[in-house]
C-alpha positions as CSV (number, residue, x, y, z in Angstrom):
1,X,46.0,168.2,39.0
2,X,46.2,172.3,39.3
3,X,49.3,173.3,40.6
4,X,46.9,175.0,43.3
5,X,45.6,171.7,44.1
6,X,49.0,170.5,44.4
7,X,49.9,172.6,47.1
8,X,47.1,171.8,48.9
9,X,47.7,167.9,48.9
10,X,51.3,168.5,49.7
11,X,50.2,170.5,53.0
12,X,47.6,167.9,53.8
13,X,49.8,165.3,53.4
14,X,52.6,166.8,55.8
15,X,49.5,167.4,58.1
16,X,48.8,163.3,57.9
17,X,52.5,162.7,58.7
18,X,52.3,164.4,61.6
19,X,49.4,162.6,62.8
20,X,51.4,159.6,62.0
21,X,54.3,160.5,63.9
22,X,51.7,161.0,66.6
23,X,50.3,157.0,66.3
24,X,53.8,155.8,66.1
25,X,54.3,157.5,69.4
26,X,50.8,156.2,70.9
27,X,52.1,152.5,69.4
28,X,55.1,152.3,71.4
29,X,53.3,153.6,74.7
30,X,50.8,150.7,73.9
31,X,53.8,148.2,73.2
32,X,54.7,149.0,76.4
33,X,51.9,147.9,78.4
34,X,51.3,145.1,76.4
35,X,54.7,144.2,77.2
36,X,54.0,144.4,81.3
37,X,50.9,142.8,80.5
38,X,52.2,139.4,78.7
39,X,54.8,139.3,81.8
40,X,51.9,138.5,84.0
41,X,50.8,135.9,81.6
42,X,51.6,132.0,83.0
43,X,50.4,130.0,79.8
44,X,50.0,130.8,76.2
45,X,46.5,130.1,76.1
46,X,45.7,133.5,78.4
47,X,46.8,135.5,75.7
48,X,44.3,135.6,73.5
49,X,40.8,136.7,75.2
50,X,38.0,136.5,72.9
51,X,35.4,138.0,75.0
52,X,37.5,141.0,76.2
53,X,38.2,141.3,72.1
54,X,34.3,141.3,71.4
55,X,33.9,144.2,73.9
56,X,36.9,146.4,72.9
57,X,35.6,145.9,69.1
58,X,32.0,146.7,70.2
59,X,33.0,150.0,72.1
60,X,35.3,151.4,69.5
61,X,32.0,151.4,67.6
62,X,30.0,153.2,69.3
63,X,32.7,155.7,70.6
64,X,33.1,155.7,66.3
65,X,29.6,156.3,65.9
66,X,29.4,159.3,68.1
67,X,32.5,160.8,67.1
68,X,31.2,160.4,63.5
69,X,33.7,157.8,62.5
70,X,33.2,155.2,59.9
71,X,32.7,152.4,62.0
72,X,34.4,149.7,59.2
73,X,37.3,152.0,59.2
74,X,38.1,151.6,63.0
75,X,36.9,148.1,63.4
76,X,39.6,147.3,60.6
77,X,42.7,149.7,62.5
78,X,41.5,147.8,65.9
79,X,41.6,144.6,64.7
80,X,44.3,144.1,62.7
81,X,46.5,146.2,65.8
82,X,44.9,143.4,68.7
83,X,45.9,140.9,66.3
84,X,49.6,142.4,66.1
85,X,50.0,142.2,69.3
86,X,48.4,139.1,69.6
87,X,51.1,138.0,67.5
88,X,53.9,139.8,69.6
89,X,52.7,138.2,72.9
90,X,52.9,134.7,70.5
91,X,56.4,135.7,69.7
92,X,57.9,136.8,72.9
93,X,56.1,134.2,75.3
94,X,58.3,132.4,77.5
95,X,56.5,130.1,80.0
96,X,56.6,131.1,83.5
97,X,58.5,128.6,86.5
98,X,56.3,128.6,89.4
């Protein structure tokens, strides 16, 4: 690689940890609500629903679409961050006392 070239992936890649500083951010505001969320959840078996997963997955396509997005790309980032916090609401379930 050119020592030009160089330079310019080293200010790309500060430019990509901003952006990731910006996600993290984003991620912990989402935490958040998932957090109030699962605290309105009586029984493990509400926390996973499949149909409200099918429509979130189908509109982050075609908001990807438009916005000129690899669709695979976004599926895969939606996914696997339902599915972490899928996992989360798993982990820190405790089952409500009527």
């Amino acid at each position: 690689m050119s020592p030009n070239n160089k330079k310019k992936l080293l200010i790309l890649r500060k430019k990509l940890d901003l952006i990731d500083n910006k996600l993290l951010n984003l991620i912990k505001i989402r935490a958040s609500h998932v957090k109030n969320v699962l605290l309105l959840k009586e029984y493990k078996n509400e926390i996973i629903d499949k149909k409200r997963i099918k429509i979130i997955l189908k509109n982050i396509k075609s908001k990807s679409l438009k916005k000129g997005i690899d669709p695979k790309i976004s599926n895969r980032i939606w996914k696997n961050m339902i599915y972490a916090f899928v996992d989360y609401e798993y982990r820190n379930f405790k089952k409500r006392k009527k």
